[in-house]
N, C-alpha and C positions, 0 to 999 in steps of 0.2 A: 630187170628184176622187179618184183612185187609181190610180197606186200612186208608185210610186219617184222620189227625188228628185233633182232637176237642179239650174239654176240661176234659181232663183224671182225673181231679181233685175229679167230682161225681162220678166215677166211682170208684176210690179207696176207699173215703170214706164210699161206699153201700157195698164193700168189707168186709173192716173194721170195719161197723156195724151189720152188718148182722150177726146173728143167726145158728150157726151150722143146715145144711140142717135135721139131725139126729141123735139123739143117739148116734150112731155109730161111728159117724163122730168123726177124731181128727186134723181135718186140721181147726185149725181157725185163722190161720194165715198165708195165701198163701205167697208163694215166689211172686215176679210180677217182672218181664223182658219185660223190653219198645223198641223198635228197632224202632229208629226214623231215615228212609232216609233223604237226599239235593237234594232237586230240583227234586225229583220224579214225573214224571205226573201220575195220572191214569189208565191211558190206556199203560201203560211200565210196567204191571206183567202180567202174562198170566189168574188169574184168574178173569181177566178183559177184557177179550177178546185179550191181541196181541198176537200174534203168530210167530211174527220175534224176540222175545226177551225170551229165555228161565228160567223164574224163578219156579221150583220145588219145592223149600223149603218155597215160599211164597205163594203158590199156597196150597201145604197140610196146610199150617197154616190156611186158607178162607177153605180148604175142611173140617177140623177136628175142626175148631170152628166158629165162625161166620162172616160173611161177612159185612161190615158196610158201607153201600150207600149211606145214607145222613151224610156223616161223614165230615163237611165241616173246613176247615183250618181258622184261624180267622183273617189271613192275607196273602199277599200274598208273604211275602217274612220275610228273616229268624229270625231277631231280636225281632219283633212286635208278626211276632206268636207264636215262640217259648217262649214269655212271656209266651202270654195267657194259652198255653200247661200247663206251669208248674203253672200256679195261678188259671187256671179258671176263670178270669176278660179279659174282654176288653183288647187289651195292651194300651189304651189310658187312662185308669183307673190307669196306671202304671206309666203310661210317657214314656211307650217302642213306642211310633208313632210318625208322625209328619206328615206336609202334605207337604214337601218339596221333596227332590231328597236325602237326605241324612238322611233316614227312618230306614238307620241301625247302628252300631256303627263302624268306620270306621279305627281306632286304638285301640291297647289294654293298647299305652299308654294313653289315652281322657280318660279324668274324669265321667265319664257317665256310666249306667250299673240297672238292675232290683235294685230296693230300698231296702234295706237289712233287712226292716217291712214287705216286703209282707209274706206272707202264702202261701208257695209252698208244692205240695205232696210228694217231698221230707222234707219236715218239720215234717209235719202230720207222714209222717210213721217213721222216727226217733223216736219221741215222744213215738210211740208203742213199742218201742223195734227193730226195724230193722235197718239191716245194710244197709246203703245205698251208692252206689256209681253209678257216672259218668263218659263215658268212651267215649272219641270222642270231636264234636264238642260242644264247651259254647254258644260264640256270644252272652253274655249278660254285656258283662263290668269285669272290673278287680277290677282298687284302682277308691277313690275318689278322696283324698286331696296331696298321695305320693304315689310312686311306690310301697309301701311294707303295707300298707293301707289294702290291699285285701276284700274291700266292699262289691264287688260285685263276690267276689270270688265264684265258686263253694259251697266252704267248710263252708261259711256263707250263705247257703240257704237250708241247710239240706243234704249236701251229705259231706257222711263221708271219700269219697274218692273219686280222680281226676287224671283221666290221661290222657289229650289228647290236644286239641289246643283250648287256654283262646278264641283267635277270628274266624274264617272260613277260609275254605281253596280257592283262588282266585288263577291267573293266575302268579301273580307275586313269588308265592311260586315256580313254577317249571321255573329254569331260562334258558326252549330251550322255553316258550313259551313268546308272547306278553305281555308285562305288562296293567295290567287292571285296579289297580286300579286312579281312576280320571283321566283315560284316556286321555278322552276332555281337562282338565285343564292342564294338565301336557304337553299336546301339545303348546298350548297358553303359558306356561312359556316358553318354552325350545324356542320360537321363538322370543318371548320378551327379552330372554339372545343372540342371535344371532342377532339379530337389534340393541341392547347396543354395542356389540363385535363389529360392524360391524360400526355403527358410531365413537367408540371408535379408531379404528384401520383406520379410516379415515383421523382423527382428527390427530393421528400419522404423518402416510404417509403426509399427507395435510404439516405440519407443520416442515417434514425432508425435504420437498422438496421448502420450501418456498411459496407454493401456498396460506398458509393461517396463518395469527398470531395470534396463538395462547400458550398462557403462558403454559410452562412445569407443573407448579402448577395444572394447570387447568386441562392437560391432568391427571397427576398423580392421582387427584381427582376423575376424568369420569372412569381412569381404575381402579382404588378401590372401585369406585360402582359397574360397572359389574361383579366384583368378589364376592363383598358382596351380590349381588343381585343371584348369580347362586349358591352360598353356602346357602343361605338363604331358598331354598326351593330343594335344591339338598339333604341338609342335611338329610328330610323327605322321597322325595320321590325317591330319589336315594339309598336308602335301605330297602325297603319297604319289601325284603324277612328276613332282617333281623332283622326287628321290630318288623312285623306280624305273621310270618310265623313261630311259636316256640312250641314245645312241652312244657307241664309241667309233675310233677306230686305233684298234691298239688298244694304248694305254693312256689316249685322248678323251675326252669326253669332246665331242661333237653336236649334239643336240640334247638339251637339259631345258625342258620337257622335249620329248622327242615330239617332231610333230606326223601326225599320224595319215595325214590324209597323203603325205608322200614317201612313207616309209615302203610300202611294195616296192615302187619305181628305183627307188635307190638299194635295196637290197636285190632286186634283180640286177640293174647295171655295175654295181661291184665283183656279182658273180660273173657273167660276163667280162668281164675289166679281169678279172682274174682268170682264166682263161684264155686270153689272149695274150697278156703277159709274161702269162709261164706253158706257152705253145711250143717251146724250141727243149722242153726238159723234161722231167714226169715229175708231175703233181698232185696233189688230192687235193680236191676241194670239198668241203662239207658244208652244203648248204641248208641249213637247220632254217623251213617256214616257222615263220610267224601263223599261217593258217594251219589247221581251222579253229585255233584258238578264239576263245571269247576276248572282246566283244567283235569279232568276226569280222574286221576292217576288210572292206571291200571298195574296190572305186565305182566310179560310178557307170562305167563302161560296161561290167558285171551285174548290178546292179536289176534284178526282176529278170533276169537272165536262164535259171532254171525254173524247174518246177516243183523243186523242192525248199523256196523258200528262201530265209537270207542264206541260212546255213549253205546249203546247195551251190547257191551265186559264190560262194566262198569257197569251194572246194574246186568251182568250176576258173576260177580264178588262178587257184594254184596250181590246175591243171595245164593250166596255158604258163605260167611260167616255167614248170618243167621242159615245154614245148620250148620255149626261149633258149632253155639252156641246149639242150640236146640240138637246135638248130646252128648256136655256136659250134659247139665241138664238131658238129657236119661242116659248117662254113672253115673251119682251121684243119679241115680234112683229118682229125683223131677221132673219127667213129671206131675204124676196125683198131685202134692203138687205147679203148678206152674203156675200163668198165664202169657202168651206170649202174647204181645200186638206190632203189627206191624204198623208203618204208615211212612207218609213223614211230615215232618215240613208244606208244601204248595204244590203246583202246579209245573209242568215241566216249566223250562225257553224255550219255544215256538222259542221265536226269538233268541235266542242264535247261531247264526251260522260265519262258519270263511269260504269263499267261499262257496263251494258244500257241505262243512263237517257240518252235522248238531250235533251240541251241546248238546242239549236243548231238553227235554223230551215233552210227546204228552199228552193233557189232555181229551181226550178219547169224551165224551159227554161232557166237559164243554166246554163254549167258552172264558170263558177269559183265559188270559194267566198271567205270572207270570211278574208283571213290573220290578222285577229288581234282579237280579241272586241269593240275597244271600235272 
C-alpha cells in the first residue's frame, strides 16, 4: 500500500471482522506491518511520479497492492496527526491540537501526551491476541505527574513493545547542525543575557573608575541576576540534545544523547528482531522512520547517492530499509499471511531550506505545505 495516512483504525477493524474469504482459508488473523515515514511529501516516491528520487521497494508495495489517492493526513504536522493515525478521531477530539505555534509536544519532560483512555489500534489488536510493538518515532507525550509516571507511554497504549525516540528527531540532536529548536526565542534570550552582561559590566567599569556611584551591594545584586537569569533558561535549552534527543527501550532509557550516526542501524535491526520473535503468532509492528525528518541523518553508504540532493540520499535510504523489512517477512515466509501498510505521518516540509539546500520534501499535486517540521 501507498501513500498517505488516514485513519488506519477502520481498516484494521474490517480486518479483524471479517469472515474468512473461504473454506480453505487459515489466515484469520493477518500479521499487519505499518511503515510510517517524517515529513514525506507525495510526490518523493517514484510511484508518484518523481523521477530524481529512487524508491523501488515503495514502488513494488503501490505495484503489488493498492495505491491510495485520497489518502489525506488529518493534520499537518506530527503530534496532531499521528493522534488521529492511532485513534481514528480528530486529534482535537483528544486534545493532541491547538491553534497556536506550539501544536506539538515540545519536551519529553512536559506533562502532556495522547490521554491514556483513548482506544488505539494498538489496543484493539492486543485485545485479539497480538503481539504488538513500536519501533522509531512516539511524539505523543511520555509521564504526566513524574518522570516515571509513563502515561503516555508507548506501552500504555497497546504496544507491548518499544524501541526508539519517546519525542522526534530535530536539528539539535545532531551537534554539526544549527540548533532548531525555538529558534526565534532562544535568540531573543541569549541577547537579553548580553544586554544584562553588558549593562552589568558597565556598572563595574563605571564605578572602578569613579565615573558613577554606585554601591558594591548593588552591583553584586545586578551580577547575580544575570547569572541567574542565563542559567535560568540555559539550563533547558542549552541541553536540548540531551533532554530530547534519547533512545528508549520500554520504559529504559538507553542512549541519553542518543547517538546519531548509529541510530538507522539499530532501529532497522529491532524491527527485524521483532519480526522474527513474534513469527509463530500475529503481530503488528509499527515502524514510525526517523526519515525524512530534519536534520536528514544519512549514513554515509547513501551519502551523494541521488540526484536530488541530501534530502533525496535520505529518502533513498529509507527506501532501502523498507526493502530490509519486507525481505524479512519473505525470509520468515509471512508474505501471503501479512499486510504491509505504507505511508508518512503528513506532508513534505516545502519550506524547509538552509541556503540553496533544500530540506523539505515536494507535495506533488497538493498545494499546501506542511506549517511546521514535526
Amino acid at each position: 500500500l501507498c501513500f498517505r495516512t488516514s485513519l488506519v483504525t477502520p481498516l484494521i477493524l474490517g480486518l479483524l471482522l471479517q469472515p474468512p474469504l473461504t473454506q480453505l482459508s487459515i489466515i484469520t488473523q493477518p500479521n499487519i506491518v505499518l511503515l510510517m515515514a517524517d515529513d514525506l511529501g507525495i510526490g518523493d516516491v517514484g510511484c508518484y511520479g518523481n523521477d530524481t528520487i529512487r524508491t523501488p521497494n515503495i514502488d513494488r508495495l503501490a505495484k503489488e497492492g493498492v495505491k491510495l489517492t485520497q489518502h489525506i493526513a488529518a493534520a499537518p504536522l506530527c503530534t496532531p496527526s499521528r493522534a488521529a493515525f492511532l485513534t481514528g478521531r480528530y486529534p482535537l477530539r483528544s486534545g493532541m491540537d491547538a491553534i497556536n505555534n506550539y501544536r506539538v509536544i515540545f519536551w519529553n519532560g512536559g506533562s502532556g501526551g495522547l490521554p491514556p483512555n483513548e482506544t488505539t489500534f494498538a489496543k484493539i489488536l492486543q485485545q485479539q491476541g497480538y503481539s504488538t510493538g513500536l519501533i522509531g518515532k512516539w511524539h505523543l507525550g511520555v509521564n504526566c505527574e513524574s518522570r516515571n509516571d509513563h502515561c503516555h507511554h508507548p506501552l500504555n497504549h497497546g504496544f507491548d513493545y518499544f524501541y526508539g525516540m519517546p519525542f522526534t528527531l530535530i536539528s539539535d540532536c545532531q551537534p554539526t547542525e544549527t540548533p532548531e529548536m525555538d529558534r526565534a526565542f532562544r535568540r531573543k534570550l541569549w541577547l537579553s543575557t548580553q544586554m544584562i552582561g553588558l549593562v552589568t559590566l558597565t556598572a563595574v567599569l563605571g564605578r572602578l573608575t569613579g565615573l558613577i556611584s554606585v554601591r558594591w551591594k548593588t552591583l553584586t545584586c545586578l551580577a547575580g541576576f544575570s547569572v541567574l537569569f542565563f542559567a535560568s533558561w540555559f539550563s533547558s535549552y542549552g541541553f536540548v540534545r540531551y533532554w530530547n534527543c534519547i533512545l528508549m527501550r520500554n520504559h529504559e532509557v538507553t542512549e541519553q544523547p542518543m547517538v546519531t550516526d548509529r541510530t538507522t542501524s539499530l532501529i532497522l535491526r529491532e524491527s527485524i528482531s521483532f519480526i522474527e520473535r513474534n513469527k509463530h503468532k500475529p503481530f503488528l509492528l509499527f515502524l514510525s522512520f526517523l526519515h525524512s525528518h530534519t536534520p536528514l541523518l544519512t549514513t554515509e553508504k547513501f551519502l551523494g547517492r541521488s540526484s536530488h540532493g541530501l534530502y533525496g540520499d535520505n529518502v533513498e535510504e529509507m527506501d532501502w530499509m523498507v526493502g530490509q523489512v519486507l525481505d524479512a517477512i519473505d525470509k520468515e515466509a509471512l508474505k501471503n499471511t501479512t499486510l504491509v501498510y505504507f505511508a508518512s505521518d503528513h506532508g513534505g516540509w516545502l519550506e524547509r531550506q538552509e541556503g540553496k539546500r533544500q530540506l523539505g520534501g515536494w507535495n506533488g499535486i497538493y498545494r499546501g505545505k506542511t506549517c511546521w517540521g514535526w
